[in-house]
N, C-alpha and C positions, 0 to 999 in steps of 0.2 A: 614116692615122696612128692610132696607138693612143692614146687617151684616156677612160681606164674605161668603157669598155664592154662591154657581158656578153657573154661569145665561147661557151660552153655554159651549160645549163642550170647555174646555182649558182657560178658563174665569173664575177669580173669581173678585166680590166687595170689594174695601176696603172702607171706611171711615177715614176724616179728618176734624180735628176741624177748622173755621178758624184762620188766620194769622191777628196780630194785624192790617196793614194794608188794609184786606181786610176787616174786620168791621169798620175800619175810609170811607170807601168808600161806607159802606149801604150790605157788601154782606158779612151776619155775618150767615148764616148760615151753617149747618151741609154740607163739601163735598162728594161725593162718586166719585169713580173712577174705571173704570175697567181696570183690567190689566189680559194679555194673561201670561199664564203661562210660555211657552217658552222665551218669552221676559226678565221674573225677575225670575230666577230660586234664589235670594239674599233673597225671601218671605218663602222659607223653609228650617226647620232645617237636619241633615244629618240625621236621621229617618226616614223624610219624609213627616212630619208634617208640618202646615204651623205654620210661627212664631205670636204671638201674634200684631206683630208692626215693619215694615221695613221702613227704606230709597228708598225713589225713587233716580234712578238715573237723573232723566232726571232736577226735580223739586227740588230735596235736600231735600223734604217735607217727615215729620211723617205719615204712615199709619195704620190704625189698624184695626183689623179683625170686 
């Protein structure tokens, strides 16, 4: 099971529930998505820690660890 964990170097998984629309359309299952750490530095807190659940920028989509 995927659950943010770092899959390469600078890479972690997050998971997304789907979007009402995309179960009207047949594709109701569980997302994942990798994102490069450099890219969303918005994914941790000033600790250092990643956060529980961010905003993508690209998507405006909920993610979580």
């Amino acid at each position: 099971m995927y659950n943010a964990y770092q899959c390469d170097a600078g890479e972690i998984v997050y998971r997304r529930q789907p979007t009402m629309s995309e179960i009207r359309f047949g594709h109701g299952a569980i997302h994942y998505r990798t994102f490069t750490i450099d890219e969303t530095p918005e994914m941790f807190l000033a600790d250092g820690s990643r956060k529980r659940f961010f905003k993508a920028k690209d998507d405006g989509l909920f993610y979580r660890r």
